[in-house]
VMD Tcl script that draws the C-alpha trace (Angstrom):
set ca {
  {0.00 0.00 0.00}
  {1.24 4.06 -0.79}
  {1.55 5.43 2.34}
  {-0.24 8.84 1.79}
  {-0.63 9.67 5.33}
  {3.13 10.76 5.16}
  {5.15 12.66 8.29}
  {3.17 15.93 7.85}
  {1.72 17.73 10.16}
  {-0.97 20.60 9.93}
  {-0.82 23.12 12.79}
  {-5.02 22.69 13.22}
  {-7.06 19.74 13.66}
  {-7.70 19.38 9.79}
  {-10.42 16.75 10.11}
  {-12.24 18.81 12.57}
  {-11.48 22.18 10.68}
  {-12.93 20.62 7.77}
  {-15.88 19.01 9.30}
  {-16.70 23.14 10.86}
  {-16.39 24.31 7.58}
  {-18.21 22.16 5.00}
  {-20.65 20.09 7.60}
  {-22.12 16.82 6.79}
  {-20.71 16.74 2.78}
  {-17.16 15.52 4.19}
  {-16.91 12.27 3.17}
  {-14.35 10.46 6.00}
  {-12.81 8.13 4.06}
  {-11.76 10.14 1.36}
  {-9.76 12.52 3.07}
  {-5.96 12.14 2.03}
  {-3.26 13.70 2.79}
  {0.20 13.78 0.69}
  {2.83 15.95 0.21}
  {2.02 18.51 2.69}
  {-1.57 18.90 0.42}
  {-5.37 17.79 1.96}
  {-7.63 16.09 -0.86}
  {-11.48 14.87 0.03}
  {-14.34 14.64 -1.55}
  {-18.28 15.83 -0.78}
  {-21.11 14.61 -1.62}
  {-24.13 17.14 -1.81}
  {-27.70 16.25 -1.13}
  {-28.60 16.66 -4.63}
  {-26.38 13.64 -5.38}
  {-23.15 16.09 -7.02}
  {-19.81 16.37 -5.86}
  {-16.54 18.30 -5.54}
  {-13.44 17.73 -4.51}
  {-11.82 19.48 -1.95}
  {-8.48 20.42 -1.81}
  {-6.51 22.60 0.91}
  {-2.42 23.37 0.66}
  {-0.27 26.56 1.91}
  {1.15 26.04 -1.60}
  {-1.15 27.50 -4.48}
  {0.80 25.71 -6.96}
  {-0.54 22.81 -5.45}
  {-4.05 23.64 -6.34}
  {-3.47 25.24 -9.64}
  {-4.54 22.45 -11.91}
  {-8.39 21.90 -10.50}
  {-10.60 24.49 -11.68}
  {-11.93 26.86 -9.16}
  {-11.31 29.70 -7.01}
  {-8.76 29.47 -4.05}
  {-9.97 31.43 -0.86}
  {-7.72 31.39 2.48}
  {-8.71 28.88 4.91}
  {-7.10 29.16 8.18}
  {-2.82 29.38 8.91}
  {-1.69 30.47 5.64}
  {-3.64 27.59 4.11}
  {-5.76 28.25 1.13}
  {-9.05 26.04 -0.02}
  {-9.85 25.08 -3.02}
  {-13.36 23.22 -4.52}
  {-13.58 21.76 -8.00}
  {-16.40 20.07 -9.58}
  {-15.88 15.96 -9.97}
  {-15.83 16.60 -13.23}
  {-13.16 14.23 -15.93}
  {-10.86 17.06 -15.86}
  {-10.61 16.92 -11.74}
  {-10.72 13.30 -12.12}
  {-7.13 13.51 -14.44}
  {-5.82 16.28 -12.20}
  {-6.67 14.14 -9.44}
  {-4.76 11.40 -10.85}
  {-1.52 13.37 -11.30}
  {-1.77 14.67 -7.32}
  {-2.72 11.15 -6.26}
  {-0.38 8.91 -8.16}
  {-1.86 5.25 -6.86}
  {-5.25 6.38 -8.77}
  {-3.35 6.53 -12.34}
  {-3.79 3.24 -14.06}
  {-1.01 1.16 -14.62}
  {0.10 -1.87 -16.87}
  {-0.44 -4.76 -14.64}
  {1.95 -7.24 -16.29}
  {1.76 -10.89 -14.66}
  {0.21 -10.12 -11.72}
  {-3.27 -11.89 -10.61}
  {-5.89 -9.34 -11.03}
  {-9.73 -8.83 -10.71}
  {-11.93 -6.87 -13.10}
  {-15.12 -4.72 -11.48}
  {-16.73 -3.67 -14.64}
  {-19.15 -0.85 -14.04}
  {-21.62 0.23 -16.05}
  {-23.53 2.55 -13.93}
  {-20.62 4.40 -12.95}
  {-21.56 4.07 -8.86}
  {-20.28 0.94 -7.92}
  {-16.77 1.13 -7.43}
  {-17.00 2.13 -3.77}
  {-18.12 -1.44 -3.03}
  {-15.38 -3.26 -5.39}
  {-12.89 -0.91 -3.27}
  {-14.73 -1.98 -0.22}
  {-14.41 -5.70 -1.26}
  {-11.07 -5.78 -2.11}
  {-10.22 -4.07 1.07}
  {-12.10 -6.82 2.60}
  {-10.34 -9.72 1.06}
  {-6.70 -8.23 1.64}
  {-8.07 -7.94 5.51}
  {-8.58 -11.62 5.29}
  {-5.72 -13.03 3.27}
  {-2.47 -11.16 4.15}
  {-0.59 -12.57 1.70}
  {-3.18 -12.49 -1.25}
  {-1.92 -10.47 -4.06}
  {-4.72 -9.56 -6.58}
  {-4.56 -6.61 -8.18}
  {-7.71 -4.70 -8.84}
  {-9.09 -3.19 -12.09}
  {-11.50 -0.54 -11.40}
  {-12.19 0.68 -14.82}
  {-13.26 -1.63 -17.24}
  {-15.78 -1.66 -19.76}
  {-16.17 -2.84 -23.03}
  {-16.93 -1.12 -26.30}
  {-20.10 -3.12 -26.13}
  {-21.01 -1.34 -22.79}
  {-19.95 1.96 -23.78}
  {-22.83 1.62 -26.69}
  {-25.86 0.28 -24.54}
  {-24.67 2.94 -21.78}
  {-24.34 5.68 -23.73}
  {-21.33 6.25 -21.92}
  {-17.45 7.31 -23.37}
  {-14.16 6.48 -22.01}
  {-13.43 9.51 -20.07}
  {-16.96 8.70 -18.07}
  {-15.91 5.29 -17.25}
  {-12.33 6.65 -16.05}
  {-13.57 9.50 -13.77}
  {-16.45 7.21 -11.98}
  {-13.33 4.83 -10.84}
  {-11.25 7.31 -10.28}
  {-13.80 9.43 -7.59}
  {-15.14 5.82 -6.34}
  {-11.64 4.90 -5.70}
  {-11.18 8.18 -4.16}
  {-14.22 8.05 -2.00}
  {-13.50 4.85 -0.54}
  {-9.52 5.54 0.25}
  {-8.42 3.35 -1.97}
  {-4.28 4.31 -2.04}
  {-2.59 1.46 -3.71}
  {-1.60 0.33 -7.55}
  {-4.16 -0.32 -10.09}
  {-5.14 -0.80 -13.59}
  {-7.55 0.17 -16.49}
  {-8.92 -2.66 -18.90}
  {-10.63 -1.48 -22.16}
  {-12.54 -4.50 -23.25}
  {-13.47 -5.54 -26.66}
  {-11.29 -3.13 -28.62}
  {-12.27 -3.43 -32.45}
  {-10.34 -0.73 -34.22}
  {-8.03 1.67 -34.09}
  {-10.55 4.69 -33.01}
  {-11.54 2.20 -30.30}
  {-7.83 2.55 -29.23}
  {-7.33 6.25 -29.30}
  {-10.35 6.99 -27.08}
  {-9.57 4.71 -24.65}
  {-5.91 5.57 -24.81}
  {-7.01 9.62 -24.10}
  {-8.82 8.56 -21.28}
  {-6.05 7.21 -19.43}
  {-6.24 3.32 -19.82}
  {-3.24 1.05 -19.72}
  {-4.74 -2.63 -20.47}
  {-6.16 -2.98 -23.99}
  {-8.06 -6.27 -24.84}
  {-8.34 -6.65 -28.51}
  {-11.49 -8.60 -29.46}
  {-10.78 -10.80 -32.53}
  {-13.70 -12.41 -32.42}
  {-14.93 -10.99 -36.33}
  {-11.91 -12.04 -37.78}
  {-11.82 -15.96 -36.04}
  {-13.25 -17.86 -38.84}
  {-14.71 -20.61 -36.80}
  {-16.11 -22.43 -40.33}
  {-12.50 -23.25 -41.23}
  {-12.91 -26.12 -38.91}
  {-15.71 -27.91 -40.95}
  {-15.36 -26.22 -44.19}
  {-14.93 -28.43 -47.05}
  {-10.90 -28.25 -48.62}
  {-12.12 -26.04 -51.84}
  {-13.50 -23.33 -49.53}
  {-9.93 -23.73 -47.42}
  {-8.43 -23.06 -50.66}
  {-10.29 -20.14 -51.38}
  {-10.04 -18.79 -48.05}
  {-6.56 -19.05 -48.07}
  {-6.13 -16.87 -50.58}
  {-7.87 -14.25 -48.86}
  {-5.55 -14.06 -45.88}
  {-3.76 -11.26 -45.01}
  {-0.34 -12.80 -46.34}
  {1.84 -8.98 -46.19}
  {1.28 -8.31 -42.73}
  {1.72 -12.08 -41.44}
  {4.73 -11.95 -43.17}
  {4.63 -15.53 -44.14}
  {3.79 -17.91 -47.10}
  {1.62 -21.32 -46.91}
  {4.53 -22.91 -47.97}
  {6.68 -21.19 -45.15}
  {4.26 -22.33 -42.33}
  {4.18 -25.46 -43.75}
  {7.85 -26.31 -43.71}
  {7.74 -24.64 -39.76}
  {4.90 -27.11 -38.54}
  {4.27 -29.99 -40.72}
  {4.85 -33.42 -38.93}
  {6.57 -31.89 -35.96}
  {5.89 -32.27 -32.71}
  {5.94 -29.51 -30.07}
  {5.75 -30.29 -26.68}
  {3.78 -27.76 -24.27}
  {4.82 -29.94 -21.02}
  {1.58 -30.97 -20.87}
  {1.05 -32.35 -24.25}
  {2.33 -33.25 -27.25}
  {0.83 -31.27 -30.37}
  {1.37 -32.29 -33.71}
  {0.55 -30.96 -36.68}
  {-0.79 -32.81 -40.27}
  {-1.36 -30.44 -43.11}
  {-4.91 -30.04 -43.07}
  {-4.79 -29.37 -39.33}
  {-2.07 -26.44 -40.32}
  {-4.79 -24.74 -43.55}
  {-7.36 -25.12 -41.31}
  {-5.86 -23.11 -38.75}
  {-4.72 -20.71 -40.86}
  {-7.55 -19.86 -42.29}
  {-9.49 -19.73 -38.86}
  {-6.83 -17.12 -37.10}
  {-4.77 -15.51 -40.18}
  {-6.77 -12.62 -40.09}
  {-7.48 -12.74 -36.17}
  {-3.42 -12.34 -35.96}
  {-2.66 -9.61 -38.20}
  {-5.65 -7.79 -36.85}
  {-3.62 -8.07 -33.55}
  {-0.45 -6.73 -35.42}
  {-2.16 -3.86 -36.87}
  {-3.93 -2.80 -33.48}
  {-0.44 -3.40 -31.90}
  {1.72 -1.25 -33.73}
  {-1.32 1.99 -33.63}
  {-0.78 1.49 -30.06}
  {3.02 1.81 -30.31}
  {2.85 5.04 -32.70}
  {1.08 6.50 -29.19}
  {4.36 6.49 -27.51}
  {1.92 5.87 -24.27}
  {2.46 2.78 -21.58}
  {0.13 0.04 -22.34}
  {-0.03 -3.79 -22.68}
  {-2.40 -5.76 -24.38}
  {-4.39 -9.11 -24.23}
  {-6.46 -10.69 -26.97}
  {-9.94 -12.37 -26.96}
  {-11.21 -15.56 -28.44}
  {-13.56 -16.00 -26.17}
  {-16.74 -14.98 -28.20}
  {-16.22 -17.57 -31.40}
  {-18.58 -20.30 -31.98}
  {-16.15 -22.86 -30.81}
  {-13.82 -23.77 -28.69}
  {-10.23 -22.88 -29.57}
  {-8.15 -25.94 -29.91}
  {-4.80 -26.54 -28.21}
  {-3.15 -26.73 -31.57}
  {-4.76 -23.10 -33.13}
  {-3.25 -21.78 -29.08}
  {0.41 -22.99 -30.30}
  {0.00 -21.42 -33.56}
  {-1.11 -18.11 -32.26}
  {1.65 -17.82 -29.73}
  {4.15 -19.10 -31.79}
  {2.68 -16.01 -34.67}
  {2.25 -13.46 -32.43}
  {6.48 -13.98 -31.62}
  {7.57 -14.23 -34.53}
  {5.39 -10.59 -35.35}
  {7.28 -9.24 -32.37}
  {4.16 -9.20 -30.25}
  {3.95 -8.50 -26.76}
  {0.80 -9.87 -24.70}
  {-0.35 -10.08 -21.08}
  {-2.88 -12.71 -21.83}
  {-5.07 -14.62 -23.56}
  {-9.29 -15.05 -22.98}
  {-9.69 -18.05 -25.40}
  {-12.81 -19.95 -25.67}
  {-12.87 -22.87 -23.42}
  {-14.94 -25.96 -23.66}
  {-18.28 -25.45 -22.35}
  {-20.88 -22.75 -22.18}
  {-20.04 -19.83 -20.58}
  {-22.85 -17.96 -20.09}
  {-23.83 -14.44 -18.35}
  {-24.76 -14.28 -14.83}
  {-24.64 -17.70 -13.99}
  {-22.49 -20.67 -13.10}
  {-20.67 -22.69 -15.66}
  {-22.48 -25.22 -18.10}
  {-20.43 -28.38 -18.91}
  {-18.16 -31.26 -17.85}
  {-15.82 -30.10 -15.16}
  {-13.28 -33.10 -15.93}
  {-13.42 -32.00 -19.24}
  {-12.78 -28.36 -18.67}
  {-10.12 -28.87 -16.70}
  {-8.01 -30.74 -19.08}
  {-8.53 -28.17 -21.44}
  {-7.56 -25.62 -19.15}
  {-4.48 -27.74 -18.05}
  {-3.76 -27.76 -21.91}
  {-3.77 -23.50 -22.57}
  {-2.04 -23.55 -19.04}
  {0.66 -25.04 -20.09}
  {0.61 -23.60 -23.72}
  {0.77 -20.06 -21.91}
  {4.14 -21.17 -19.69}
  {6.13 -22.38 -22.34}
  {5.19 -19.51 -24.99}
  {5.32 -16.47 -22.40}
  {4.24 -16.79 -19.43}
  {1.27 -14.98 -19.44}
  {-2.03 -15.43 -17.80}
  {-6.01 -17.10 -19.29}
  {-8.17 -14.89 -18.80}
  {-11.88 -15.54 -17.93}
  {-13.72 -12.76 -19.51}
  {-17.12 -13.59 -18.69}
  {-16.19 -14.34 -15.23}
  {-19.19 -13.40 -13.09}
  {-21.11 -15.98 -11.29}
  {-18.69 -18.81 -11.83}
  {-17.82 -19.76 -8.14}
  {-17.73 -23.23 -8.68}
  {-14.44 -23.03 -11.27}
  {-12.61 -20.00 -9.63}
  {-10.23 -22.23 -7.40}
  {-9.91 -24.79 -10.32}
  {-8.51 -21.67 -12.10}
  {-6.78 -20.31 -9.43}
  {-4.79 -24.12 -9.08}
  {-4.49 -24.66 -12.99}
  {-3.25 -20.93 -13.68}
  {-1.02 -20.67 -10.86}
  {-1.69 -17.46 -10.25}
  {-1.66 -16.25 -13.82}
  {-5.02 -15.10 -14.48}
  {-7.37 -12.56 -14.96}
  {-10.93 -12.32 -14.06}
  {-13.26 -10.14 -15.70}
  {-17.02 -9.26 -14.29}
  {-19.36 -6.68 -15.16}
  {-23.11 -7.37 -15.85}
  {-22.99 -9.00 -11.80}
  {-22.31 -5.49 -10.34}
  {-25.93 -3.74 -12.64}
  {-27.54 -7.06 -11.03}
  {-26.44 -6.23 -7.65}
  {-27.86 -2.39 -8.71}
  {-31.45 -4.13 -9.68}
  {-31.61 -5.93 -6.32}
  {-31.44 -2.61 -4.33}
  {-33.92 -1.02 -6.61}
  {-36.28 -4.09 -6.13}
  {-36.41 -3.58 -2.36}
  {-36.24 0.37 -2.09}
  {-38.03 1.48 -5.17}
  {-40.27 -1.85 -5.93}
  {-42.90 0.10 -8.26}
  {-39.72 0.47 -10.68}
  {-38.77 -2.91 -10.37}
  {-42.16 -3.83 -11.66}
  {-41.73 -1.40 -14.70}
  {-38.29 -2.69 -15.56}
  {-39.56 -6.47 -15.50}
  {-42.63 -5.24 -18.00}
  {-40.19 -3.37 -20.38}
  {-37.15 -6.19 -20.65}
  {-39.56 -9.16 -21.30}
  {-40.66 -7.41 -24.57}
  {-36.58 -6.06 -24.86}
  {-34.76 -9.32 -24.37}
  {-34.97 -11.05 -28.07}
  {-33.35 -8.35 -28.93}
  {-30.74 -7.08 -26.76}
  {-29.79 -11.33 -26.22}
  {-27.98 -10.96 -29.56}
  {-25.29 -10.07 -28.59}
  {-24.57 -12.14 -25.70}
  {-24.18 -16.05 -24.60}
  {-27.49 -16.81 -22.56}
  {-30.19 -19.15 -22.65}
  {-32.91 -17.54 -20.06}
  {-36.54 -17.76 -21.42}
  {-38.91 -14.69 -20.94}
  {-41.76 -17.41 -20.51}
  {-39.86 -19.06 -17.27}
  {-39.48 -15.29 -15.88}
  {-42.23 -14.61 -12.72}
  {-44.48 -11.19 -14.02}
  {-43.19 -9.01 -11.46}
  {-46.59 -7.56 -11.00}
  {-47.77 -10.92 -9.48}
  {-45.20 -10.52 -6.80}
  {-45.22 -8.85 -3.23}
  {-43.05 -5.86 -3.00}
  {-40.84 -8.70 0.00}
  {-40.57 -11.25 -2.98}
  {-38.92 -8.82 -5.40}
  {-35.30 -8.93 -4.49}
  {-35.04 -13.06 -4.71}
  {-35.54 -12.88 -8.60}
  {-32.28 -11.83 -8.61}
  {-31.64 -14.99 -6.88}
  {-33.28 -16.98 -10.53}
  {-30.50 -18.07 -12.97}
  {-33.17 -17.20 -15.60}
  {-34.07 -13.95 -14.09}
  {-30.48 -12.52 -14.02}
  {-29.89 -13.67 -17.40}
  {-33.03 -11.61 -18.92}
  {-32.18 -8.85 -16.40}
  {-27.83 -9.21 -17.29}
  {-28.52 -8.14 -21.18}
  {-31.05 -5.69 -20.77}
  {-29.56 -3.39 -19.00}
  {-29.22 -0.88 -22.91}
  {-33.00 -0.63 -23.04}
  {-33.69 -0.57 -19.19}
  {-30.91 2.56 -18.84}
  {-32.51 4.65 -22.10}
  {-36.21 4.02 -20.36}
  {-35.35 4.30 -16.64}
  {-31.76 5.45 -16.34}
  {-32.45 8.67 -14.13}
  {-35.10 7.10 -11.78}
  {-32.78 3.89 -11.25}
  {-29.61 6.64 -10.79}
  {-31.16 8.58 -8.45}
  {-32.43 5.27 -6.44}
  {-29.00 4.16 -5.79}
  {-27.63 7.39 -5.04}
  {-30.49 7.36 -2.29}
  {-29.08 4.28 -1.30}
  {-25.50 4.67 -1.60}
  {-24.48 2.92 1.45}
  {-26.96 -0.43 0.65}
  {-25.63 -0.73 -2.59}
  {-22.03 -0.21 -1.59}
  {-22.71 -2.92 1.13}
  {-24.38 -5.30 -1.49}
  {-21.59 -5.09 -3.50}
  {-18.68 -5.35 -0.97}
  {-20.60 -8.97 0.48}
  {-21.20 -10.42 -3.40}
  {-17.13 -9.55 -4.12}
  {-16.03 -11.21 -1.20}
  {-17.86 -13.86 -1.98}
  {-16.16 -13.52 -5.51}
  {-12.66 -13.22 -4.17}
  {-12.92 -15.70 -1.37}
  {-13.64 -18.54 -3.93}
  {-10.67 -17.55 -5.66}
  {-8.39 -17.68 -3.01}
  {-9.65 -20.38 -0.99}
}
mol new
graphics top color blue
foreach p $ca { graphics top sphere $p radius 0.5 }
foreach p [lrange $ca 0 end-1] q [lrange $ca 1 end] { graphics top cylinder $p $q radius 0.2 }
display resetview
């Protein structure tokens, strides 16, 4: 942990002094105090907020917008809006709220897609730390996907300054990152690069031809001459002479390759890996920190052991750094609920990109649709050793519902009517399998019985995926219902993370 609460000493009582001056709006554990400078935030009945800032130094306070009045002892006061630009200068004051690369460690992803919640993943991971000394996970705060951004109507810079003030708020003061999910193009990059993220996770889902595994050999053949050839830098006949009736051994199998096996996965990631190069080297032109990690977790079918080899082996030969890898396991890995398959099954295939990550990096699997699954995260935990990333989102908007079912149950009701005519639609774009037809009508229900549909696998599934449609219809009312109840959702939030981090660990 940063040790912000450094040797300094003010010549007043500042907590007191601050609690005369600006009441009941202090929020305790935000108040900070580093080099020689006072940082807090308030939080106004009207559900805004400022920062506060106090210093003898006005240089201190010159990059927040607003007017600095004397205080008390030479001291001056400053208040800004929480506005993005106080959210970057707050960053530069604060430096263990700037994102950074996370490299190898084990870390956590708290999507949010409300923009209130990360006072409760700071609150959980506080928790967990608490509990297990010697746990190291490292916490991503801001993370949202492209996907998100669109249903949300949110931008970059949003999703930035909500974690930054939530981390502020709840006092967090050690490292973190920032994980842009689902990263398409190059304009995708550049936003979320000028909004301060550091983790980039390029989805290659549109460019994983998943029919390359059945196609007939004429349609390989055409295919194959639709591959990207210049930027992979290769010929067929080069590949072929690399791979063709060798074996390469992972430590945990042995992987060999017969020429159809070596068109066929050419022409189902050729174009997924020089999509990677040309996202990779716009992100170098930046001149900015970052690291990436790439998604196949979104193609029709499971990526074999053999097409992980080839990738790694590509993406080295391109001179391609990577983090780490969300491929698409065996299975069904739906939203917002546990894991559908053969556990013996999954685990060999997770023992199998385990081992394929060692030996071509390390680097870590990622789980990107990692909310829910408590009964694989200590499989993962043992088969990863440590190198892994979790990603959850949707679970923390669920969390969101259940306090609006029990403090605002009228609006429960009228989200449950609106998503069960929504859902066809907005399931498109996910994995789920909930039916509208297995889904209680909220309106049959007593205002007590609410909160347990988001107890339902089904439920949460119909509710998970909505979220676009239920935000554009209801998005102030369900706002200003949290806000009201800031400190249940918070608590909500810090008990289902636990519960996330505990399995984890345990």
């Amino acid at each position: 942990l940063v040790d912000s609460m450094s040797d300094y000493a003010f010549p007043f009582d500042l907590e007191a002094a601050l609690r005369e001056a600006f009441g009941d709006w202090l929020i305790p554990s935000s108040l900070t105090i580093h080099d020689g400078a006072a940082y807090w935030l308030e939080g106004h009945p009207d559900g805004s907020q400022q920062v506060g800032l106090l210093s003898a130094d006005p240089a201190q306070l010159d990059q927040f917008q607003g007017e600095a009045v004397p205080f008390r002892d030479g001291f001056l006061v400053k208040h800004a809006a929480a506005t993005e630009g106080s959210a970057r200068a707050l960053r530069n004051a604060l430096p263990w709220l700037k994102p950074v690369p996370l490299g190898l460690a084990t870390s956590f992803g708290f999507g949010d897609r409300l923009g209130l919640a990360t006072p409760g993943h700071v609150q959980a991971i506080q928790a967990i730390r608490e509990q297990y000394p010697d746990a190291d996970i490292w916490p991503v705060f801001a993370q949202q996907s492209t996907r998100e951004l669109g249903r949300t109507r949110r931008k970059w810079g949003e999703v930035m300054t909500a974690a930054s003030f939530g981390a502020f708020e709840a006092g967090w003061q050690a490292g973190l990152g920032a994980d842009a999910h689902r990263l398409r193009s190059p304009e995708d990059l550049n936003a979320a690069l000028n909004a301060g993220f550091t983790t980039f996770t390029l989805d290659t889902n549109d460019h994983v031809d998943t029919a390359a595994e059945l196609d007939d050999l004429k349609t390989i053949a055409f295919k194959l001459m639709r591959i990207d050839w210049e930027t992979l830098n290769r010929t067929q006949a080069d590949i072929e002479r690399e791979y063709l009736n060798k074996e390469i051994d992972t430590g945990f199998m042995v992987i060999r390759f017969d020429r159809e096996l070596i068109v066929r996965t050419i022409v189902k990631l050729g174009n997924a890996i020089t999509h990677i190069v040309r996202m990779v080297r716009h992100l170098q032109e930046s001149g900015q920190p970052f690291e990436i990690a790439i998604a196949v977790d979104e193609s029709e079918r499971p990526l074999r052991h053999a097409e992980h080899v080839f990738l790694a082996r590509e993406l080295i030969r391109l001179n391609v750094d990577w983090v780490g890898i969300a491929p698409r396991f065996v299975g069904t890995f739906e939203k917002a609920i546990e894991y559908k398959g053969d556990l013996r099954h999954l685990e060999r295939d997770l023992r199998g990109h385990a081992a394929i990550a060692q030996t071509y990096g390390p680097y870590k699997l990622r789980l990107q649709s990692g909310s829910d699954k408590f009964e694989l995260y200590s499989l993962l935990a043992d088969v990863s050793e440590g190198l892994l990333h979790v990603a959850t989102s949707g679970t923390s908007y669920l969390e969101a519902l259940r306090v609006v079912a029990a403090a605002h149950p009228d609006l429960m009701r009228e989200i449950g009517a609106l998503v069960r005519g929504r859902y066809g639609y907005d399931r498109r774009a996910y994995i789920v399998s909930g039916q509208v037809d297995q889904m209680p009508p909220m309106a049959s229900l007593t205002d007590d019985q609410l909160p347990t549909l988001l107890d339902h696998p089904n439920t949460r599934q119909i509710l998970h995926v909505t979220y676009g449609s239920v935000l554009d219809a209801f998005g102030d009312d369900l706002l200003e219902t949290l806000r009201r109840h800031h400190a249940d959702y918070t608590e909500g939030l810090r008990s289902h993370f636990v519960r996330h981090l505990s399995a984890l660990l345990d």
